[in-house]
C-alpha positions in Angstrom: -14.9 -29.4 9.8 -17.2 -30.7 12.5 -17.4 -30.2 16.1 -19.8 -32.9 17.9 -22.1 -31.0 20.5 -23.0 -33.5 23.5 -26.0 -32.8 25.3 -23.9 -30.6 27.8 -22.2 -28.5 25.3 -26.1 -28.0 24.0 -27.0 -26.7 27.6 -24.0 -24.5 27.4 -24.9 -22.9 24.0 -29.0 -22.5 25.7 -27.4 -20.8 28.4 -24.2 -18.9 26.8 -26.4 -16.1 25.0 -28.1 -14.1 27.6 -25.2 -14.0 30.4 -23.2 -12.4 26.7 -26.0 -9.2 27.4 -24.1 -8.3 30.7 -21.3 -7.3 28.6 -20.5 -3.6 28.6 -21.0 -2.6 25.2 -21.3 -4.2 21.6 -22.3 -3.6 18.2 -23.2 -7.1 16.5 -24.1 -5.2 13.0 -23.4 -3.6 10.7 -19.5 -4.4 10.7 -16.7 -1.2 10.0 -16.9 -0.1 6.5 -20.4 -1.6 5.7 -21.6 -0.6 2.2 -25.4 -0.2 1.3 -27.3 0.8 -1.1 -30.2 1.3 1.2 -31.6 4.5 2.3 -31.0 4.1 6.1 -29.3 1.4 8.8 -30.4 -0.2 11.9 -27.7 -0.6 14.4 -27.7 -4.1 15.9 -26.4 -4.7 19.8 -26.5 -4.7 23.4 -25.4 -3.4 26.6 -26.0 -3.9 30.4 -29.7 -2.5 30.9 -28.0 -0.4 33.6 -28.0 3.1 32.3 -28.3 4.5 28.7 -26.6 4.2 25.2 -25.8 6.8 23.1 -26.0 7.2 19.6 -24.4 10.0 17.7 -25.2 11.6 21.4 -28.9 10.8 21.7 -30.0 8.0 23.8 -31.9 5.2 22.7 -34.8 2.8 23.7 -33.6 -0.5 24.8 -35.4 -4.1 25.9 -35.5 -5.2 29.5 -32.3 -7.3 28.3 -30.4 -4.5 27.1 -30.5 -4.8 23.8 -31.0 -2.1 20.9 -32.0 -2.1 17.0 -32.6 1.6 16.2 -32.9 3.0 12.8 -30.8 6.0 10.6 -31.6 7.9 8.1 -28.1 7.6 5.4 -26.8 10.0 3.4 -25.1 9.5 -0.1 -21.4 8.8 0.7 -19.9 8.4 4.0 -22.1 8.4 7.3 -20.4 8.4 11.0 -22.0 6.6 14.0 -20.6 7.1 17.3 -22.2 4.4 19.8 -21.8 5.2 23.7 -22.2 3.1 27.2 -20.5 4.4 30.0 -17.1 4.6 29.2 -17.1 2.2 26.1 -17.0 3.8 23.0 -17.8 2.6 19.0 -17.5 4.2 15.9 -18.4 2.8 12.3 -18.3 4.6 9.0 -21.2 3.9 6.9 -21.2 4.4 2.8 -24.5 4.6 1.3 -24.0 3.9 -2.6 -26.3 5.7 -4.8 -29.6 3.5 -6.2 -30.3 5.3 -9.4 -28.1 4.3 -12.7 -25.2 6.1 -13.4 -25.7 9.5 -15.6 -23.5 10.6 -18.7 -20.5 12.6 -18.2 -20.6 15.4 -21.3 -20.8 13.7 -24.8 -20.4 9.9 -23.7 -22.2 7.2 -23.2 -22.5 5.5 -19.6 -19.9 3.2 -19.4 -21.0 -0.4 -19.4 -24.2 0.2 -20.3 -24.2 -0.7 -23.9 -25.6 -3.7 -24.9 -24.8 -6.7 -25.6 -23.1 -7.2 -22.8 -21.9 -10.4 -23.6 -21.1 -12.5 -26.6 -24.8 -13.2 -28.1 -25.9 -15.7 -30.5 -29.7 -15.5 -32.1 -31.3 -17.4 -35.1 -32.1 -15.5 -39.0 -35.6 -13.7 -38.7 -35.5 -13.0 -34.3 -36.0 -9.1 -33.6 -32.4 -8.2 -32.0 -32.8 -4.9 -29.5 -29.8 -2.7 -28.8 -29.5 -0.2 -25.6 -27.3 2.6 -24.1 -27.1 5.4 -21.4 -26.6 8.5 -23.3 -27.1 12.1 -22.6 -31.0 13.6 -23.3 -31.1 14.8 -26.6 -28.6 12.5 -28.2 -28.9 11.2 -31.7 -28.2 7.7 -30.9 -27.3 4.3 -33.4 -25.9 1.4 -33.7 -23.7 -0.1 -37.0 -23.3 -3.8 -37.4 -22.9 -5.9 -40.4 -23.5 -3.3 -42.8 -26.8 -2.0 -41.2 -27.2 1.4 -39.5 -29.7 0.7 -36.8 -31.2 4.1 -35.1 -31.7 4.1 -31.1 -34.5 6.3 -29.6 -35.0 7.7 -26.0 -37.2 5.6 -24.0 -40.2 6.8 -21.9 -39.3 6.5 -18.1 -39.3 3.0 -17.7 -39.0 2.5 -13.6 -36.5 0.0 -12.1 -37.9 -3.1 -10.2 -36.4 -3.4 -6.6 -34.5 -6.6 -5.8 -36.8 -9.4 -4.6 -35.9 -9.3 -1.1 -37.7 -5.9 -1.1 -41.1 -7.5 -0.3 -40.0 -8.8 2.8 -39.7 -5.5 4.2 -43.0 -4.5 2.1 -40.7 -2.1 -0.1 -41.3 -3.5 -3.6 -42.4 -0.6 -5.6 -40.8 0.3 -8.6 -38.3 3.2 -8.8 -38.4 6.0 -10.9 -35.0 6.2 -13.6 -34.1 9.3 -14.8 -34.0 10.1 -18.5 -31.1 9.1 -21.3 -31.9 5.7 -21.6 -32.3 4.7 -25.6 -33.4 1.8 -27.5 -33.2 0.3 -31.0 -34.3 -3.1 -32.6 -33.8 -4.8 -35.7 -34.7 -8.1 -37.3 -31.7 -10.1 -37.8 -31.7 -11.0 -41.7 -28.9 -12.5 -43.3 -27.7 -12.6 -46.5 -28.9 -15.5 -48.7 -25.7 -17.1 -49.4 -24.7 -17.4 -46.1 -27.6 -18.4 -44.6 -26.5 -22.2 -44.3 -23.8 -21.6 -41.9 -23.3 -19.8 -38.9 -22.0 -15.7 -39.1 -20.0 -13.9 -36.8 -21.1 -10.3 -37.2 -18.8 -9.3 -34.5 -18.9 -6.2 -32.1 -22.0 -3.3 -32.4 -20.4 0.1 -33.1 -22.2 2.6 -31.2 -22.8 6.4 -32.1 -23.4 9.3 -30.4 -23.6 12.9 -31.8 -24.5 15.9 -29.4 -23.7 19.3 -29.8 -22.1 19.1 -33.1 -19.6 16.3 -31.1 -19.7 12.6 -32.1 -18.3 9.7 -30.2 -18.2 6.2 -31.0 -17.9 3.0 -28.9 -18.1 -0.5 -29.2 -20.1 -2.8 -27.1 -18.4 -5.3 -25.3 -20.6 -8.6 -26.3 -20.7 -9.6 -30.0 -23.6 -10.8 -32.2 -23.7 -14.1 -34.3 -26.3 -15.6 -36.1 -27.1 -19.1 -36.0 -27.3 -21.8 -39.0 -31.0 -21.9 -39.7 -30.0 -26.0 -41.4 -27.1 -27.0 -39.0 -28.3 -27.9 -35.6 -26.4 -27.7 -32.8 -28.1 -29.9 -29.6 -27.5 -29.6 -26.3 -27.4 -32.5 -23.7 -28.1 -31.8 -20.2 -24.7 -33.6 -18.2 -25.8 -32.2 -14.4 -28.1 -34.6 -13.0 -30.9 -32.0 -12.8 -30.0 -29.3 -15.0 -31.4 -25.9 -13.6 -33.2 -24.5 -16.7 -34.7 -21.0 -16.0 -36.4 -18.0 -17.9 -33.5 -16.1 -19.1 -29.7 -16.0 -19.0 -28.8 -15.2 -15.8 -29.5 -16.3 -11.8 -32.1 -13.2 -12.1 -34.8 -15.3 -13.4 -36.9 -17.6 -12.3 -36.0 -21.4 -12.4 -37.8 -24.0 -14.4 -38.6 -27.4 -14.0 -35.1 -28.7 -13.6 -34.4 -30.5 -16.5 -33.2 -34.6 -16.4 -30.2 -36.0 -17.0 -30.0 -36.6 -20.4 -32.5 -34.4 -21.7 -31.5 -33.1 -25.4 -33.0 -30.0 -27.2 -31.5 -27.8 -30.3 -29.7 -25.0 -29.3 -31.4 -21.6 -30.8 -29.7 -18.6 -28.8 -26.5 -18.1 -27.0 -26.2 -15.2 -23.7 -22.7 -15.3 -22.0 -22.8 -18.6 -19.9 -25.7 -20.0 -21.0 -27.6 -21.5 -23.8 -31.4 -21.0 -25.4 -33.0 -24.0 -25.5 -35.7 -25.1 -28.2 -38.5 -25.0 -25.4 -37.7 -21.5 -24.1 -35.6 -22.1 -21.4 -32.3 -21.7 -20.6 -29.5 -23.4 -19.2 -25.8 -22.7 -18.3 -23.3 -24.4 -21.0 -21.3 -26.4 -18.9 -24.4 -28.4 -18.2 -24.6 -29.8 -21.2 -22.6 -31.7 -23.9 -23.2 -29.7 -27.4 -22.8 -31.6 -30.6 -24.0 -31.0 -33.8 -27.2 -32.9 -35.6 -28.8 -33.3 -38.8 -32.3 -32.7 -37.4 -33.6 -31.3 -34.3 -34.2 -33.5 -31.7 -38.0 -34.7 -31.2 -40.1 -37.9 -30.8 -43.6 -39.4 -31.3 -45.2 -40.9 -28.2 -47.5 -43.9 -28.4 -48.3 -46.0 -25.5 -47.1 -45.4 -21.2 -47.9 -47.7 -18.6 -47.9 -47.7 -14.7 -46.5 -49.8 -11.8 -46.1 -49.5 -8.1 -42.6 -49.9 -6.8 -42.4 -49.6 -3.0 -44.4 -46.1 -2.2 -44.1 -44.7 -5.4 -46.2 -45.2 -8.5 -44.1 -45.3 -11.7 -45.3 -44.3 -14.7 -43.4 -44.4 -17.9 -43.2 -43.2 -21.0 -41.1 -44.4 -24.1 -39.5 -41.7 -26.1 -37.3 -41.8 -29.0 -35.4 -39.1 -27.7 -35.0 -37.7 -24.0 -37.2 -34.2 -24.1 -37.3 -31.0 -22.3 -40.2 -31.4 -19.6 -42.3 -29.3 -16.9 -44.4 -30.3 -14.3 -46.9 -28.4 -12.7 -48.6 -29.2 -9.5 -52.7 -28.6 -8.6 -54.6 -28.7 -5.9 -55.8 -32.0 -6.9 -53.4 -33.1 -10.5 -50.2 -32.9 -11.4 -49.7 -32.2 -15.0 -46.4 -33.1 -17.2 -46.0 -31.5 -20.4 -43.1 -33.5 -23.0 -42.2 -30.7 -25.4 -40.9 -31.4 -28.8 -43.4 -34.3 -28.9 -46.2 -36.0 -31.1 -49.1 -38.0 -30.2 -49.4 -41.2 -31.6 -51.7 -42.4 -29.1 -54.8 -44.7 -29.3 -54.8 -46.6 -25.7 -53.3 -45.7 -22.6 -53.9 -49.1 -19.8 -54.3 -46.7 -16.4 -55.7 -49.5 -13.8 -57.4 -48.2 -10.4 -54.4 -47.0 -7.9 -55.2 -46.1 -4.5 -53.1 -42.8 -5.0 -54.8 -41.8 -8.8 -57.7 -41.0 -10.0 -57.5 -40.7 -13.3 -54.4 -39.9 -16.1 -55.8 -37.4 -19.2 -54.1 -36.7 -22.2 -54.4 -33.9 -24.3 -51.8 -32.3 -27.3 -51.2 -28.9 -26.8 -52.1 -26.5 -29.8 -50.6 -23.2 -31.0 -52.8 -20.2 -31.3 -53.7 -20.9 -34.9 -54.8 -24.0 -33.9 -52.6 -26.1 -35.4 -50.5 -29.1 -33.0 -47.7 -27.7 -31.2 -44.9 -29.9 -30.6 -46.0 -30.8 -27.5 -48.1 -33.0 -24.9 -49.6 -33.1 -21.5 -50.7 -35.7 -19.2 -52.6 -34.7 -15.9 -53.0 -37.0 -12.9 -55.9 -36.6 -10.9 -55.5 -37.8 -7.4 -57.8 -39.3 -4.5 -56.7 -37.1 -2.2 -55.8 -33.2 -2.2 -52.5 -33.8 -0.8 -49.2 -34.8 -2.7 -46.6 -36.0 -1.0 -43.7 -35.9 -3.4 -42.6 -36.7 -6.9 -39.5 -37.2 -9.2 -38.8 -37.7 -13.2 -35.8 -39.3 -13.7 -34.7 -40.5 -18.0 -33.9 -44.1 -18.4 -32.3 -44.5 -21.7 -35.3 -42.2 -23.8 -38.0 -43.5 -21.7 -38.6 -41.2 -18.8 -40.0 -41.9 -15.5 -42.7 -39.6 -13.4 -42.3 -41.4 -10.1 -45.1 -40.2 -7.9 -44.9 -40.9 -3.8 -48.1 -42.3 -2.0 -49.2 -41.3 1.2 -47.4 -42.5 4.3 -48.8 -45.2 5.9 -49.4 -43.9 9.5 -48.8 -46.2 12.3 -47.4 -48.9 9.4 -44.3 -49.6 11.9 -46.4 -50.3 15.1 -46.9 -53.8 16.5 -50.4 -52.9 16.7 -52.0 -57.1 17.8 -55.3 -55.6 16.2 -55.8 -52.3 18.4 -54.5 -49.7 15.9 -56.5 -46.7 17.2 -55.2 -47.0 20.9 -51.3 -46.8 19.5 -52.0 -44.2 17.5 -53.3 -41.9 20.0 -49.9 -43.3 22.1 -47.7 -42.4 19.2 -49.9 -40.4 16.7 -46.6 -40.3 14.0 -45.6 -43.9 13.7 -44.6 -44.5 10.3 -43.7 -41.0 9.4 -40.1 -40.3 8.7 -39.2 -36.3 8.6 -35.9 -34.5 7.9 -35.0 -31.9 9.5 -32.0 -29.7 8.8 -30.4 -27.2 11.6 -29.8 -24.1 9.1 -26.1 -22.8 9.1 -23.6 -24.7 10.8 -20.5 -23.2 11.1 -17.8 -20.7 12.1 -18.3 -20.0 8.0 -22.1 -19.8 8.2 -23.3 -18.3 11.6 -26.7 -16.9 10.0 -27.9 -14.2 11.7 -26.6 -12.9 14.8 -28.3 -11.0 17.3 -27.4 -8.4 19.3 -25.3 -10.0 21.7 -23.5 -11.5 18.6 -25.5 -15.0 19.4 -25.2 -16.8 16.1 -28.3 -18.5 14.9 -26.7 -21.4 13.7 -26.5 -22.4 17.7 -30.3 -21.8 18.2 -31.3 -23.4 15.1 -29.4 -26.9 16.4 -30.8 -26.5 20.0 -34.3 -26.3 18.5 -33.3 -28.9 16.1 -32.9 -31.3 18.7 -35.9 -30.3 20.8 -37.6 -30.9 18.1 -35.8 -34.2 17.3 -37.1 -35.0 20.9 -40.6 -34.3 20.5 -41.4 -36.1 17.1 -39.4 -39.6 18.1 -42.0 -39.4 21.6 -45.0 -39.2 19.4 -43.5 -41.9 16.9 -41.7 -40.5 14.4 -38.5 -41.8 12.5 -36.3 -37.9 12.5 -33.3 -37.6 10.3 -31.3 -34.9 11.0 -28.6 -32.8 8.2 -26.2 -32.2 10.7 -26.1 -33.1 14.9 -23.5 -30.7 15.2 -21.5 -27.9 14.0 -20.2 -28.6 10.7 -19.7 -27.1 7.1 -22.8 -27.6 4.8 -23.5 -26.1 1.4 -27.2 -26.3 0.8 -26.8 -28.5 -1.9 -25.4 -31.4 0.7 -28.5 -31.0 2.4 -30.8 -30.9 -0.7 -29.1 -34.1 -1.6 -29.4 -35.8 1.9 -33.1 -34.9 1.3 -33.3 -36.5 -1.6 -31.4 -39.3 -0.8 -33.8 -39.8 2.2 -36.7 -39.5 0.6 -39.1 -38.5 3.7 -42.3 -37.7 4.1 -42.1 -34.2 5.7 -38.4 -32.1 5.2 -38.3 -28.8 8.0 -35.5 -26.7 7.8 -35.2 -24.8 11.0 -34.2 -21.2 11.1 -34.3 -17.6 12.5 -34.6 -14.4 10.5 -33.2 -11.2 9.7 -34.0 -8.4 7.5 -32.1 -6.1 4.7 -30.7 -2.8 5.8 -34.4 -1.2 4.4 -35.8 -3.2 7.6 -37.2 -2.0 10.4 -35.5 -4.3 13.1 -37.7 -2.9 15.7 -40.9 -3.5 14.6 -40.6 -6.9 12.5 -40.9 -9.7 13.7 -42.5 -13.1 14.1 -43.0 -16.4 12.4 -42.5 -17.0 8.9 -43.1 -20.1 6.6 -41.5 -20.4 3.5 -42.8 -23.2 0.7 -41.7 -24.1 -3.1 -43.9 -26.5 -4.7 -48.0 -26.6 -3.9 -47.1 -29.8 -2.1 -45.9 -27.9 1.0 -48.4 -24.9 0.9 -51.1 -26.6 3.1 -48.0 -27.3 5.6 -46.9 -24.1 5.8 -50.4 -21.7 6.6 -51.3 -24.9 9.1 -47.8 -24.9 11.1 -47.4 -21.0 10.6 -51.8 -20.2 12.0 -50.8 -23.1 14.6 -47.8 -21.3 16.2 -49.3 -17.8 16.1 -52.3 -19.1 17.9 -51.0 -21.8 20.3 -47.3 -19.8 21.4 -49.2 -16.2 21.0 -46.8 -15.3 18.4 -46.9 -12.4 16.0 -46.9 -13.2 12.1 -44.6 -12.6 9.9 -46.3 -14.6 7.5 -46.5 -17.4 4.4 -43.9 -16.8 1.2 -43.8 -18.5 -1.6 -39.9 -18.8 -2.1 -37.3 -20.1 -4.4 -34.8 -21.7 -2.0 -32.6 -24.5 -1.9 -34.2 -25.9 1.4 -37.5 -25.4 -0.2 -36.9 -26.7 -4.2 -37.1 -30.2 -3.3 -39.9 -32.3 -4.8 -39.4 -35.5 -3.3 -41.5 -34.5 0.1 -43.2 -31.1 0.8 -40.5 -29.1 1.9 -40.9 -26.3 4.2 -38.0 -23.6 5.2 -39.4 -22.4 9.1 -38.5 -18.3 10.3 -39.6 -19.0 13.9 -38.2 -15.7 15.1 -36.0 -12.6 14.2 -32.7 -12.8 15.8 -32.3 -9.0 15.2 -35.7 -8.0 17.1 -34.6 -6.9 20.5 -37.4 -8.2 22.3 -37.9 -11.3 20.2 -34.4 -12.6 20.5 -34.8 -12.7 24.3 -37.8 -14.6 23.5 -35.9 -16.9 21.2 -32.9 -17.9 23.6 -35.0 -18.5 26.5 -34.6 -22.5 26.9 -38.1 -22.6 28.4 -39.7 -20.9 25.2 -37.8 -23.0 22.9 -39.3 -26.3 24.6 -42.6 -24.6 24.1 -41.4 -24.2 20.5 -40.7 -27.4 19.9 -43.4 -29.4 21.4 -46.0 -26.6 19.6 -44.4 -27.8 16.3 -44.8 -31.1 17.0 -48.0 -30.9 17.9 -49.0 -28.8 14.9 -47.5 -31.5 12.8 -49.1 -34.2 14.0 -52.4 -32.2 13.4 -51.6 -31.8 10.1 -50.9 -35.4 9.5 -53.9 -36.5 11.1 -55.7 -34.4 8.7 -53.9 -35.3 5.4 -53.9 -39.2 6.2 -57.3 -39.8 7.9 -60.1 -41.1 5.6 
């Protein structure tokens, strides 16, 4: 759905959130029957300055505009809050969930935690480890496939907070209490079975305490994989999101090209083990069954210039599993499950490369490992986007030159004095207006302002400012309208600019302190954007007299992109009493905008000078 927002309907939105503090009373977060595992709540809202508010019958401090973000302590279970103005009265009920892992209940094991939790797949000769929540004390083991495996009580191993913790500084691990046991084993078939695949089926767990035993059987079964028949994945998704272990907890790879094929050497739920290390989710991929493993030789690669991108490519017999890795100064690719050949690489001067090295990469023991990388040295410390794409088995590094500042002027021979007129000529940037919706508001402050609205208004601000120093602006969305970030990643990408901003305004988890955070925050991916991001984030702490939130390194759709250095902007915290009146005030968010500008055309200057 999409609602078009005229310039007056803008104004509106500008104007719409501070005549919403006059209302009597309102509590924008959290909402009735809010569950958290955190150990205390801030209470979001706002009321006429007039007079006081109440919480749980103490009064609380408020900014000029009447707007409160006070922190509670939580108890375990259920936690009443009575909020009062004046006659206006609201309640919520608050249920704090318990942190630590569940504890045994007599002679059992803690349900669900016996492992594997789903169906597993690993190849003859890996270790396979076995875990379960049992009462201290316990004699603890495992039976599968004829073998009696024993399970012994850890040492305290803490818990690792969620990795939003470290935006509110809280990231230190968390002490576990005892009962947590462990066994491994190597998986070793027998001979005669050893060309095919085995189901061994479901681990049957034991526990005897007391003179009691109990038995249970893990939900996840365990198969071992033909050591001669090969299964091989092909990657179906255009950029198939390979990452460090089976699940959405760890980190993302390179993505892996369309196309890509690798042999198949564990199974985890969902997703596949891939010969590399990685991991990607099944239905990525096509799966069909070879006679080898899939790998190639490489010989010769060559490089061209097509438009603002150097090409280089490199002829494969079969598509590989890949990384790239950016430097300061290089970009290095690494083709796994490949063998120089190579005697002569041609490598002409390029105004954007140095240099191309080659190297094969060897295993500890010094012999080659199935693998090799090529490092590009650049001119110039900046990078300003690449993209591998697999055409038939050769694949394609496609890396972007620098934009050609004031290429689009009609200069008749005085460059310099258009340039100073419109300093961005040439330049095309993105931005993207985070949220959109009645489905996505984003935050909301404590009159309930969404920042969806504020994001647009100082979208188009923005807009303004960058098209009256030159620029060519794209924007995701010029109104309000339903986006997934993956329709803007792919507008990005289809776009191709040289700078992608996606504008938004922050919040914190219930561990925050709403009061005293707040500030601007930048937010970068690939090394591409991390110059971009401590310029525009120093600029706008020292020009607007901002406080700093600071510079993250963050895996988010709006930042992922390689095609451009991509940046994702916090310019404020909505929940911040005092800094929300600060954000909706349409003077500051002029002063916003032009700053940014400003700041960008700085950084341009800098990057594309000399």
């Amino acid at each position: 759905m999409k609602r078009i927002l005229g310039l007056a309907a803008l104004s509106w939105i500008a104007i719409a959130a501070p005549a919403w503090a006059q209302q009597p009373l309102f509590l924008a977060y959290p909402p009735e029957g809010h569950k958290t595992r955190s150990d205390r709540i801030f209470l979001i809202g706002s009321a006429a300055p007039e007079g006081e508010v109440l919480i749980n019958g103490e009064a609380i401090d408020r900014s000029p505009g009447g707007h409160f973000a006070p922190t509670f302590p939580l108890e375990l279970g259920e936690n009443e809050f009575i909020i009062r103005y004046g006659d206006g009265e609201i309640r919520r009920t608050i249920t704090r969930l318990s942190n630590q892992p569940p504890v045994p209940d007599g002679v059992a094991f803690v349900p669900e935690s016996l492992t594997p939790a789903a169906d597993i797949a690993r190849l003859p000769g890996e270790i396979l480890c076995f875990g379960a929540i049992a009462p201290p004390g316990a004699t603890v083991s495992v039976q599968l496939a004829g073998q009696t495996i024993p399970l012994f009580a850890e040492t305290a191993i803490p818990e690792l907070p969620d990795n939003k913790a470290v935006l509110t500084g809280n990231n230190q691990p968390i002490a576990t209490p005892a009962g947590r046991y462990r066994g491994c084993a190597t998986i070793s078939p027998n001979s005669d079975l050893a060309e095919t695949a085995i189901a061994w089926g479901q681990p049957e767990y034991r526990l005897t305490l007391g003179g009691e035993t109990v038995t249970q059987t893990a939900p996840g079964t365990v198969s071992v994989l033909s050591p001669t028949q090969f299964e091989v994945a092909e990657v179906t998704a255009e950029a198939g999101v390979a990452r460090t272990g089976p699940s959405t907890t760890y980190s993302r790879l390179t993505p892996l090209p369309k196309g890509t094929r690798a042999r198949i050497t564990g199974r985890e739920g969902d997703y596949l083990r891939l010969d590399y290390g990685g991991w990607i989710k099944a239905d990525e991929t096509r799966i069909v069954t070879e006679p080898a493993p899939p790998n190639s030789v490489i010989r010769s690669a060559g490089a061209r210039r097509v438009g603002e991108w150097t090409e280089v490519s490199f002829p494969l017999q079969v598509p590989v599993p890949i990384e790239v890795e950016q430097g300061d100064r290089t970009l290095t690719l690494t083709l796994y499950n490949t063998i120089a050949q190579t005697d002569t690489i041609r490598f002409d001067d390029s105004p954007l490369i140095e240099r191309m090295d080659w190297k094969p990469v060897l295993s500890p023991m010094g012999e080659p490992r199935e693998a090799v990388q090529y490092t590009f040295h650049f001119k110039t410390p900046q990078q300003w986007g690449y993209k591998v794409r697999y055409e038939g088995t050769t694949l394609v590094l496609s890396i972007k030159h620098p934009p050609e500042v004031g290429s689009d002027a009609e200069t008749d021979g005085f460059l310099a004095p258009i340039r100073r007129d419109k300093p961005l000529n040439g330049i095309r940037i993105l931005i993207d207006p985070g949220h959109g919706s009645e489905n996505d508001l984003g935050a909301r402050g404590p009159t309930g302002y969404p920042e969806k609205d504020v994001n647009l208004i100082v979208s188009y601000l923005l807009q303004a400012e960058l098209i009256q120093r030159g620029a060519t602006v794209f924007m995701t969305r010029k109104a309000e309208e339903d986006l997934w970030p993956h329709d803007r990643v792919e507008m990005i990408e289809e776009q191709e600019p040289d700078l992608s901003l996606s504008v938004h305004y922050n919040a914190l988890p219930d561990n925050g302190d709403a009061i005293a955070t707040k500030g601007v925050g930048m937010f970068w991916y690939h090394p591409q954007a991390h110059s971009l991001a401590v310029f525009l984030h120093n600029y706008l702490v020292e020009k607007l007299d901002r406080p700093s939130y600071g510079v993250f390194w963050n895996n988010l759709a709006l930042t992922r992109p390689s095609v451009t250095p991509s940046l994702l902007l916090e310019l404020g915290f909505m929940i911040n009493p005092e800094e929300f009146e600060w954000i909706v005030d349409p003077a500051e968010q002029r002063k916003l905008a032009a700053a940014l500008a400003d700041g960008i055309v700085e950084w341009v200057e800098m990057k594309t000078d000399g």
